[in-house]
Structure formats: C-alpha cells, structure tokens
DODRENSE-207605 format. One record per residue (C-alpha): x, y, z negated. Coordinates in Angstrom, 3 decimals, always signed. Example, Ala and Ser with C-alpha at 12.3 -4.5 7.8 and 13.67 -1.06 7.14 Angstrom:
BEGIN
R        x        y        z
R  +12.300   -4.500   -7.800
R  +13.670   -1.060   -7.140
***
This chain:
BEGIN
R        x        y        z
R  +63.092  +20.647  +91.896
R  +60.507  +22.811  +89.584
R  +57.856  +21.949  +88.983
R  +54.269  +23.112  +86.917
R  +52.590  +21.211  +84.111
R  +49.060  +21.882  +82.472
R  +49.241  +22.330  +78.484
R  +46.515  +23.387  +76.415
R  +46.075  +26.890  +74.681
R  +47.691  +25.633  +71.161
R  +50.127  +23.295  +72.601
R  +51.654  +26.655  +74.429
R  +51.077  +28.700  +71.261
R  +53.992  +26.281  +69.929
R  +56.061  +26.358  +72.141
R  +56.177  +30.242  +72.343
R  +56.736  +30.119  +68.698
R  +59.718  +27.382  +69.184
R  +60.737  +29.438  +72.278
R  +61.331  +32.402  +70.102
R  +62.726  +30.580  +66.560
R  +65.227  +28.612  +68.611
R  +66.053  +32.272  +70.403
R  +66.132  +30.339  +73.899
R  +65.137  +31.533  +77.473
R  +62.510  +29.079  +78.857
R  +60.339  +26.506  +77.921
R  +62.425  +23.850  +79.619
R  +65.508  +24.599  +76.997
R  +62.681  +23.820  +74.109
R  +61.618  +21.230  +75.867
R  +65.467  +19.782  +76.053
R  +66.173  +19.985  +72.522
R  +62.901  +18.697  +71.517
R  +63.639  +15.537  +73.317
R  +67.404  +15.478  +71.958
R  +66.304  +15.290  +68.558
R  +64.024  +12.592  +68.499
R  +66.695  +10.553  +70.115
R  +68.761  +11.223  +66.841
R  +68.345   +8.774  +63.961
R  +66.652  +11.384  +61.082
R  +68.373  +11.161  +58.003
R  +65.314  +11.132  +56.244
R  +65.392   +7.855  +57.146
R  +67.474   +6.163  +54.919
R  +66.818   +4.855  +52.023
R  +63.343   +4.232  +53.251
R  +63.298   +0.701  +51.939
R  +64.612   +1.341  +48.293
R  +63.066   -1.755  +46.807
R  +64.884   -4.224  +49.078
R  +67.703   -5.631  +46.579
R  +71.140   -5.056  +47.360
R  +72.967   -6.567  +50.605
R  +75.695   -9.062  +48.866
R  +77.725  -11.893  +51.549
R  +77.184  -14.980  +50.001
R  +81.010  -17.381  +50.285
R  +80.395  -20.416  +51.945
R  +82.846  -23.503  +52.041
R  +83.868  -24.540  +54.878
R  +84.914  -28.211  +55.641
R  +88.141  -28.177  +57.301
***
C-alpha cells in the first residue's frame, strides 16, 4: 500500500539533502535507515557515566 504524508518545506529540504548524501532512490529508503539507526545503541554512549566507581562482585559466604 502507498501512501502520501504532509511534511513541511525544511523538513523536505532534509531529506533531499539525506536523499542525495546517502546516494538512495526515494524518500522511503531515507526514511528506512533513519529508523534503523536509532534502533542501534550509539557508541557515543558509553562511558556516559564516568564518575560512577568501578563495578567490583563483592564474595559472600555462604552457610552450607
């Protein structure tokens, strides 16, 4: 099924200019990847929280 969706002036603008840099055929491909990616975790994530102290297992007994 196709279908048509209302975007304003800029928002096309964009996605000509994505249409072009990511050398795709139609707006639905940009559309695609755009959605695939922010599915991905971004590597720029980690190491976010650098003040947390370091993750260390503390031994427990255990009564046997």
């Amino acid at each position: 099924m196709v279908t048509t969706i209302q975007v304003h002036q800029g928002l096309l603008e964009q996605l000509d200019r994505l249409k072009k840099d990511m050398g795709v055929r139609s707006y639905e491909e940009v559309i695609v990847h755009l959605l695939q990616e922010s599915k991905r975790l971004d590597g720029s994530y980690f190491g976010k929280l650098k003040k947390l102290n370091t993750f260390e297992r503390e031994e427990l007994d255990r009564l046997d």
